[in-house]
VOGU-3710 file (C-alpha; in Angstrom, 3 decimals, decimal comma):
1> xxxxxxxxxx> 119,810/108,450/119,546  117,635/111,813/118,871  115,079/109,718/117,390  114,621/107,041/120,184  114,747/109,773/122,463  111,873/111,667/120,923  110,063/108,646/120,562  110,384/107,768/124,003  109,300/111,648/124,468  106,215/111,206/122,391
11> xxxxxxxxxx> 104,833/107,920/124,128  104,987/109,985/127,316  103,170/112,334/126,432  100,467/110,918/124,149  100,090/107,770/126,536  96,297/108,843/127,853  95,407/109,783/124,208  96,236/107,072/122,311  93,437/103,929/121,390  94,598/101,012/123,662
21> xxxxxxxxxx> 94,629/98,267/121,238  94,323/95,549/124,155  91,406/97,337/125,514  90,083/97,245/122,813  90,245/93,811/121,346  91,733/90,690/122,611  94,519/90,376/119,891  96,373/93,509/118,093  94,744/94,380/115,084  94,905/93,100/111,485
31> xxxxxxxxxx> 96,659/95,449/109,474  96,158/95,665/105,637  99,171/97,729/103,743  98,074/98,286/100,045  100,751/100,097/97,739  99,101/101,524/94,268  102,530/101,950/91,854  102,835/105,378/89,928  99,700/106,598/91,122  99,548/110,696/90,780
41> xxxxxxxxxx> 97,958/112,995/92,851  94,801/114,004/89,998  94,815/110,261/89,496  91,762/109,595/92,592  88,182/110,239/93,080  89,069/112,095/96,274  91,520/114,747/94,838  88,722/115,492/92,015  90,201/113,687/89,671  87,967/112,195/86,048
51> xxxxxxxxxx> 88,972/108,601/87,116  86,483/106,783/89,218  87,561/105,164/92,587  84,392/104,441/94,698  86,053/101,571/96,617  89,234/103,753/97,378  86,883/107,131/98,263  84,867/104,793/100,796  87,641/103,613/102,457  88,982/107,903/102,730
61> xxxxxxxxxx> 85,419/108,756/103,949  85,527/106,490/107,037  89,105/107,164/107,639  91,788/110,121/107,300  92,566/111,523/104,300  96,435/112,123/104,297  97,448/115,232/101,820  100,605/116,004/103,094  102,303/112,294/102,879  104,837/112,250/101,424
71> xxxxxxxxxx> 107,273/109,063/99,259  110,179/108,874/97,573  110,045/109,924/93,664  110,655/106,106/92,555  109,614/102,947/93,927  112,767/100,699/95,330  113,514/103,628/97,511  110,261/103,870/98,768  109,647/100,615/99,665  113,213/100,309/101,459
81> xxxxxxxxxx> 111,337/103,328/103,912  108,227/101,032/104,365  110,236/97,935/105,001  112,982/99,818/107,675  111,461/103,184/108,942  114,496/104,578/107,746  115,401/107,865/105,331  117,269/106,394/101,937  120,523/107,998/103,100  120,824/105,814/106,053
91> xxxxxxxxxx> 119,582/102,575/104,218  121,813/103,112/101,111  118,984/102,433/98,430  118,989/106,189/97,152  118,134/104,801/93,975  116,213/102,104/91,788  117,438/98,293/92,563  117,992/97,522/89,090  116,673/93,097/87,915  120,558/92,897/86,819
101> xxxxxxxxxx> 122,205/94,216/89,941  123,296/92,362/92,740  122,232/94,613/95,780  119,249/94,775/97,427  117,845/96,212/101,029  120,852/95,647/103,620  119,786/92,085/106,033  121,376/93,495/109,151  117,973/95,725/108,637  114,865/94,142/110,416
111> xxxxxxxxxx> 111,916/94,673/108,574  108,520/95,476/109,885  107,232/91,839/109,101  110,272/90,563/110,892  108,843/93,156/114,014  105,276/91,967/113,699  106,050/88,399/113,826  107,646/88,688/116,989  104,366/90,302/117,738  102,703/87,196/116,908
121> xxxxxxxxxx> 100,879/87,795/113,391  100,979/86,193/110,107  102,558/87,943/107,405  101,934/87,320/103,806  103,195/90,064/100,485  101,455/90,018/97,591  102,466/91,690/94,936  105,594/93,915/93,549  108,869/93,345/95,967  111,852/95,433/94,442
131> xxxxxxxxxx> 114,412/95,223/97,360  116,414/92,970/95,942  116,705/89,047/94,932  120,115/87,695/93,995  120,402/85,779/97,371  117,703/84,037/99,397  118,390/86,771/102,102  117,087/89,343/99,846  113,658/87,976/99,223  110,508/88,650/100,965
141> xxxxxxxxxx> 110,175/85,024/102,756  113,566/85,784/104,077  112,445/89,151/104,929  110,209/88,288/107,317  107,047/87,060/105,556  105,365/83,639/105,618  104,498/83,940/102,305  105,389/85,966/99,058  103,385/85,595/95,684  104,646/87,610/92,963
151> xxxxxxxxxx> 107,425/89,638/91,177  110,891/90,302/92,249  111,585/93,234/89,931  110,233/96,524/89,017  107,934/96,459/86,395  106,807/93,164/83,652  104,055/92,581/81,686  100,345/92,431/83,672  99,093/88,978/81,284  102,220/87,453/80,518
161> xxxxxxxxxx> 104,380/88,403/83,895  107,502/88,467/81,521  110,115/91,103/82,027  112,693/91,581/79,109  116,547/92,695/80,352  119,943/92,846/78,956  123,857/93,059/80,450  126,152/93,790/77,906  125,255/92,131/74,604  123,388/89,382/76,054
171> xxxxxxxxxx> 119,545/90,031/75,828  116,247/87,924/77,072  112,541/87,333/77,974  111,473/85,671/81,188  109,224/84,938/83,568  108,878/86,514/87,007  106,257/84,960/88,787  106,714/83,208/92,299  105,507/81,682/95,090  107,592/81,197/98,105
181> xxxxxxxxxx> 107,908/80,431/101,503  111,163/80,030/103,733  112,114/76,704/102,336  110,054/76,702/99,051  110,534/78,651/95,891  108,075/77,977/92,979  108,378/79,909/90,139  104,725/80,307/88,845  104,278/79,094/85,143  100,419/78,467/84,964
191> xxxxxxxxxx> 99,530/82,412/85,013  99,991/83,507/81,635  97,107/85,156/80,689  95,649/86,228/84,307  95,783/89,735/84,588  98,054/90,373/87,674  95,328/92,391/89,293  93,136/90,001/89,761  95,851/87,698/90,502  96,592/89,052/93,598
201> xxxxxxxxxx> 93,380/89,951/94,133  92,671/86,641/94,099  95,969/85,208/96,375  94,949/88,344/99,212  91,470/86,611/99,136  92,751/83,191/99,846  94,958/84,265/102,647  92,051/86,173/103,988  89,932/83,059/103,945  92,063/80,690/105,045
211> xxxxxxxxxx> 93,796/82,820/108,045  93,775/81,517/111,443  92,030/83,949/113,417  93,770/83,331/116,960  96,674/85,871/115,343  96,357/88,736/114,282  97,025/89,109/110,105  99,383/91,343/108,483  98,958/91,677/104,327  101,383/93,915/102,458
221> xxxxxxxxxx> 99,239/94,709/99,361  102,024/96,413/96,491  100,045/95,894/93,252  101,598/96,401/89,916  99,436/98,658/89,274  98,944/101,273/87,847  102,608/101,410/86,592  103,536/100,837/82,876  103,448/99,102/80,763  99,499/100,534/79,806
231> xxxxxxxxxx> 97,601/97,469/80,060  94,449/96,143/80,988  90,935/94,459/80,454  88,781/96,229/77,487  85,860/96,659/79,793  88,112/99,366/82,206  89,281/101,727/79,621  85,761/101,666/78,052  84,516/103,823/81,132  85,761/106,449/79,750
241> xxxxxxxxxx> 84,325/107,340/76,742  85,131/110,849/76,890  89,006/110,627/77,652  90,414/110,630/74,103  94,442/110,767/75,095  95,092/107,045/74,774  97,989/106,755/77,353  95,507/108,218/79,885  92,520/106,115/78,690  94,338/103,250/79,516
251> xxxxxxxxxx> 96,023/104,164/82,365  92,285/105,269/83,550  90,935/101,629/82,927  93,822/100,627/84,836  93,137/103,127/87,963  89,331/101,534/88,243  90,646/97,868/88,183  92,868/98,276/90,950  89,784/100,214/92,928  87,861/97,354/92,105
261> xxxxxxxxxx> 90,905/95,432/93,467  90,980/96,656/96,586  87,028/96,794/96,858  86,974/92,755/96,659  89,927/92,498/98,754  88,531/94,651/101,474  85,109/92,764/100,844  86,749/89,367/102,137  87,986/91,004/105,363  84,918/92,232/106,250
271> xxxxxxxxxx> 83,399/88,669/105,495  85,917/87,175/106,961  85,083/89,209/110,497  88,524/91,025/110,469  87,508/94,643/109,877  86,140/95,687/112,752  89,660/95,071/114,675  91,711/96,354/111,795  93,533/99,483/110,316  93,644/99,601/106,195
281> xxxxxxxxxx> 96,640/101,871/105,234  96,724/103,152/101,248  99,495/104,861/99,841  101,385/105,207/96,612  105,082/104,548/96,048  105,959/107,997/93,692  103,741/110,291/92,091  101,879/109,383/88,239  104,454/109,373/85,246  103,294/112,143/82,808
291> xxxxxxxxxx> 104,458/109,724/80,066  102,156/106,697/81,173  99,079/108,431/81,238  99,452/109,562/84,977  98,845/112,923/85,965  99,827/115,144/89,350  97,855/118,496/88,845  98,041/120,977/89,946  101,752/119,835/91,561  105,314/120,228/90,096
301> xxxxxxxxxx> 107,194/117,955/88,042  106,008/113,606/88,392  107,873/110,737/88,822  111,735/110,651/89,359  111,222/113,910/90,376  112,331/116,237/93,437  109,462/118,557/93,496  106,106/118,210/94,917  104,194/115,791/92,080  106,803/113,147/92,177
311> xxxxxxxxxx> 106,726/112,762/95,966  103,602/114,011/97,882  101,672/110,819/97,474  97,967/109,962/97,403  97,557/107,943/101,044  95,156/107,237/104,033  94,563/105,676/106,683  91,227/103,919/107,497  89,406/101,841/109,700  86,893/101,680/112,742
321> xxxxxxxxxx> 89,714/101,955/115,622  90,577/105,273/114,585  88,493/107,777/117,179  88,155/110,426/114,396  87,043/110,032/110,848  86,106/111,660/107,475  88,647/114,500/107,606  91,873/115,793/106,116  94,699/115,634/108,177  96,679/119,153/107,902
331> xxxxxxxxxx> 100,246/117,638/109,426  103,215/115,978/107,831  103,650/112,325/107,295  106,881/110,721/105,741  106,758/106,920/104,563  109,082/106,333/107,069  106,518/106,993/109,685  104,301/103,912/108,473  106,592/101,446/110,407  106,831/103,132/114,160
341> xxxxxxxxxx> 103,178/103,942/113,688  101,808/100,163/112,889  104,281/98,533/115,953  102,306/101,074/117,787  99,134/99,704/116,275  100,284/96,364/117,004  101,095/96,988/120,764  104,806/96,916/120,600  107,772/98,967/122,241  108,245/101,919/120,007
351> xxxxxxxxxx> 110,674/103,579/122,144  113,239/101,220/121,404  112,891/101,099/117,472  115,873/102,036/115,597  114,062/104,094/112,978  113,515/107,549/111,271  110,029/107,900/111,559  107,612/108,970/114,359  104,751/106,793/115,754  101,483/108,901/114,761
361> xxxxxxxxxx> 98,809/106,808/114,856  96,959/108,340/118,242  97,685/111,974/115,852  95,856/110,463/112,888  93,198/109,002/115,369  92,731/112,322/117,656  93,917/114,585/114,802  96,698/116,041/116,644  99,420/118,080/115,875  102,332/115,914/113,828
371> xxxxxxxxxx> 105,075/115,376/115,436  107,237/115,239/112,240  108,267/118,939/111,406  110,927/117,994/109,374  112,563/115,441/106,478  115,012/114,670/103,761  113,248/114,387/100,441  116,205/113,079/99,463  120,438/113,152/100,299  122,736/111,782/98,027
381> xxxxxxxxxx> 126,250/112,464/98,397  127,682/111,057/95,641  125,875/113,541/93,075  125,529/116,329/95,389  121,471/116,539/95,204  120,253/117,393/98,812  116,263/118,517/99,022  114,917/118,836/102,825  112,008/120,197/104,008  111,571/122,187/107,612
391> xxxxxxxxxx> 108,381/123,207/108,965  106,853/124,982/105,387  110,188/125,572/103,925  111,842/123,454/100,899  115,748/123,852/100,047  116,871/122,399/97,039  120,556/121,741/95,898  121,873/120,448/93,053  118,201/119,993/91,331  118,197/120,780/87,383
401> xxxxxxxxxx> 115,103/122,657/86,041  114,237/119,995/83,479  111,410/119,396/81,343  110,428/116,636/83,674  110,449/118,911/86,616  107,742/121,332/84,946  104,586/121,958/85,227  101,753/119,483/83,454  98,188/120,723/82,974  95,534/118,292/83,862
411> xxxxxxxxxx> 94,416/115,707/81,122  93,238/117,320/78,070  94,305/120,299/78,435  97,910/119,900/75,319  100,563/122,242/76,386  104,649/122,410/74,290  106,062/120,454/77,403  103,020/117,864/77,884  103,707/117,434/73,973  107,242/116,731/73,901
421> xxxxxxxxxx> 106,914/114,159/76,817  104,712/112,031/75,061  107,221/110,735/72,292  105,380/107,003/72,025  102,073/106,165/71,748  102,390/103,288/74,304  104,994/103,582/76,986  106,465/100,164/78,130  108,615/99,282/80,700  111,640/98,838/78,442
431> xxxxxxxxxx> 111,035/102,278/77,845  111,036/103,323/81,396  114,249/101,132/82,399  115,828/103,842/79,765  114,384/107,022/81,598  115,587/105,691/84,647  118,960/104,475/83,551  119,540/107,760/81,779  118,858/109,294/85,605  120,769/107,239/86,745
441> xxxxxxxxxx> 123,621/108,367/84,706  123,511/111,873/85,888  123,249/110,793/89,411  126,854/108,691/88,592  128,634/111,944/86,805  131,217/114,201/88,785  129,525/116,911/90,928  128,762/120,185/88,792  127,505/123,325/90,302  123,768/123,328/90,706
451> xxxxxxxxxx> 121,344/125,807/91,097  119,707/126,194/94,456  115,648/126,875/95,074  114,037/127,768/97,861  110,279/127,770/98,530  107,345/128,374/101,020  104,906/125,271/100,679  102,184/127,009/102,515  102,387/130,087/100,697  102,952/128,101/97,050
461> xxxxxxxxxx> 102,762/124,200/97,351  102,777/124,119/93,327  106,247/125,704/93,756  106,220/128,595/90,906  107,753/131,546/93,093  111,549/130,817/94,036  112,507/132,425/96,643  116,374/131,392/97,246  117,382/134,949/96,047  115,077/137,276/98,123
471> xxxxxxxxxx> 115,615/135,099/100,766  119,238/134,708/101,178  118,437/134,437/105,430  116,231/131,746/105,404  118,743/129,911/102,357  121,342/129,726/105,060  119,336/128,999/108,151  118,058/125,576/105,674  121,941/125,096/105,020  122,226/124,740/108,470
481> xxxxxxxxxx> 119,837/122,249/108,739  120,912/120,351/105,733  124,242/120,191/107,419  122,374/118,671/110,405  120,753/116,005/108,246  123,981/115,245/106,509  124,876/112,267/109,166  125,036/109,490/109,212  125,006/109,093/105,437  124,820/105,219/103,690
491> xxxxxxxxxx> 126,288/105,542/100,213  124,223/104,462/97,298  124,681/101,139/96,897  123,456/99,827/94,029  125,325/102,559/92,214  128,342/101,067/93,245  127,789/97,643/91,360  127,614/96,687/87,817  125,113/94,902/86,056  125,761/91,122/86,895
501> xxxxxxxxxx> 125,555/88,256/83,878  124,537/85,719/86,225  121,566/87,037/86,697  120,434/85,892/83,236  117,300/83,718/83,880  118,755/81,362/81,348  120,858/79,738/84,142  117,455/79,062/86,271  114,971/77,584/84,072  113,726/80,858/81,835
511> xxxxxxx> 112,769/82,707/85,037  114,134/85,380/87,217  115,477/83,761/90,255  117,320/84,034/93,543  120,862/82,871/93,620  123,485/84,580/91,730  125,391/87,091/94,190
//
């Protein structure tokens, strides 16, 4: 009810600010969503980073460059916030929606697609899904999209699209490649070999070329990349002649195919004459994994991580509607936020959304102060790990000061820790199922006592100087806010389910498949 009322509260008072999208146009804008996968903070042009993305740093300089957005630290979790609006806790997917599980994002949640077809666009997803499968009412084309071309789970190979699994002793290899509709799944054979960049490079075009331009066109863009396994064209990696770590040679190759991705794909919509009415939103799902080449300098920790590099994400927003351009936006943004803020694009009745985040596109436009002064980074009950942030303060409970949580130099630069991360010379997705199973683990053990860390973000955003003991005032004023943000609480819930054997794609034609829960 706070929420609602606060949005209601914020429409009031930004009403004579904000672009009116019927003035402006006939039809509500096309909106273009693109999701990069394990993409760190030194891994863009515009945060200095080696790796070259001209497409990406054109679309930041006529748009607004968002450096304090911030993700979840792995991807099913993050996309659950893009698809409802709402915090983890209150959607239960705290953690990674494993291919053998039978959970997935709740259906009683409606999706932005399902809120921007009532508005009257088309909706397609290209790309990575990860909220779940096992019944129709999981996928995306029950979800509220038209169409869906691609993968179910969370990683596969980028040539082959094959994804390797087990449940108990039972192990296999299959395909997961699709293309559906509401009353049409194809599983998609005739790829092998087609790098999956330019697949859906090539799918976004199509949509782009073929779309009906009485509606207005929605595209939710989640590439595979740059997330492992490290693969990728020769011609990429051989940009970068002087980047001798392999993992990150690769993984740089990888970086400048999905810029050239999105520079094609953005290409088409300005042939196509749908630019000019249209807002292009770019974010990534986690920060870069240290151990796939990625790299989140000068932030703490990466991927699967509570601290700064595995969830202040590269993002933007960009486009000719927005009133201001070319600058750095110095307020917060959570991924919830994405969903309030394009219904507001699209012309629709914020004020009665049933959401976590804030509507802040006439903030990004006018660069005005953020609404959002607060969030959960993440609250999860069941192993007592609670990290919010208020205004510039961070509280952390139950966090572990791991290797993984450390500090990694930028690329080239060998340190003990960078060293002892990088135990293969190629890291595959088998590999990173592990990892994440393995954190998974400690997130299903009994609650221990855990440290607790406390730290000024304006003062020390690479988090070095803990202040929870010299502090013990402000400690207990964040307590009281944590207790605030305790409520409601979903549980986890694909912690509470086993791996299924049904899911085995054995039982629907070699490929991973809806059906089995």
């Amino acid at each position: 009810m706070a929420t609602r009322l606060l949005l209601l509260s914020h429409a009031l008072v930004v009403w004579g600010l904000q672009l009116s999208v019927s003035a402006a146009d006939s039809q509500p804008p096309n909106i273009l969503f693109i999701v990069a996968d394990d993409l760190g903070w030194n891994d863009v042009g515009w945060h200095g980073s080696e790796i070259l993305t001209p497409n990406l740093d054109a679309l930041v300089k006529d748009g607004v460059q968002l450096d304090h957005s911030y993700v979840q630290p792995i991807c099913s979790p993050t996309r659950s916030s893009i698809m409802s609006g709402k915090f983890v806790s209150h959607t239960g997917i705290q953690s990674l929606i494993h291919s053998t599980k039978p959970c997935g994002l709740p259906t009683n949640i409606t999706t932005i697609a399902q809120q921007l077809k009532q508005l009257g666009y088309a909706t397609h997803a290209v790309g990575k899904w990860h909220q779940g499968y096992c019944k129709p009412e999981y996928t995306p084309s029950h979800r509220g999209f038209d169409t869906f071309f691609g993968y179910y789970t969370g990683a596969e190979e980028y040539f082959t699209h094959l994804r390797s699994d087990h449940v108990d002793n039972k192990s296999w290899t299959a395909l997961d490649f699709h293309l559906d509709t509401p009353d049409n799944y194809t599983n998609v054979f005739n790829m092998n070999g087609t790098y999956s960049a330019y697949a859906f490079t090539d799918r976004a075009i199509n949509i782009i070329d073929n779309h009906d331009k009485t509606k207005p066109l929605y595209i939710y863009l989640p590439f595979q990349s740059v997330h492992a396994p490290l693969e990728v064209p020769p011609q990429y990696p051989a940009k970068y002649p002087k980047i001798n770590d392999k993992n990150r040679k690769t993984f740089a190759g990888m970086v400048s195919a999905l810029d050239e991705a999105v520079g094609n794909v953005t290409s088409a919509w300005k042939r196509n004459g749908l630019y000019e009415n249209s807002v292009i939103v770019f974010t990534t799902d986690n920060g870069g994994l240290v151990h796939a080449g990625g790299n989140n300098y000068p932030l703490r920790g990466q991927k699967f991580t509570l601290w700064e590099g595995g969830t202040r994400g590269s993002a933007f927003v960009s486009g000719p509607l927005l009133n201001k351009t070319g600058y750095i936006y110095p307020g917060l943004v959570h991924v919830v936020d994405w969903y309030p803020t394009l219904v507001e694009v699209a012309g629709g009745d914020v004020s009665s959304l049933d959401v976590d985040g804030y509507p802040m596109w006439s903030h990004f436009s006018n660069n005005l102060t953020s609404p959002r002064t607060s969030f959960p980074y993440l609250i999860h009950n069941e192993s007592r790990t609670f990290v919010i942030r208020v205004d510039n303060w961070k509280l952390m409970v139950g966090v572990e000061n791991t290797t993984q949580g450390g500090w990694f130099p930028p690329p080239g630069v060998a340190t003990p820790v960078d060293a002892a991360l990088h135990g293969k010379d190629d890291y595959s997705s088998e590999l990173e199922d592990t990892v994440a199973q393995q954190l998974q683990g400690d997130l299903d053990k009994k609650p221990k006592p855990q440290p607790v860390y406390l730290f000024n973000l304006e003062d020390d955003p690479t988090e070095h100087n803990d202040l929870a003991q010299s502090n013990p005032e402000q400690v207990s004023v964040m307590m009281q806010h944590l207790t605030e943000m305790l409520q409601p609480y979903t549980p986890d819930a694909c912690a509470q389910v086993k791996d299924s054997p049904k899911s085995n794609p054995a039982n629907f034609h070699n490929a991973y498949s809806t059906g089995w829960c």
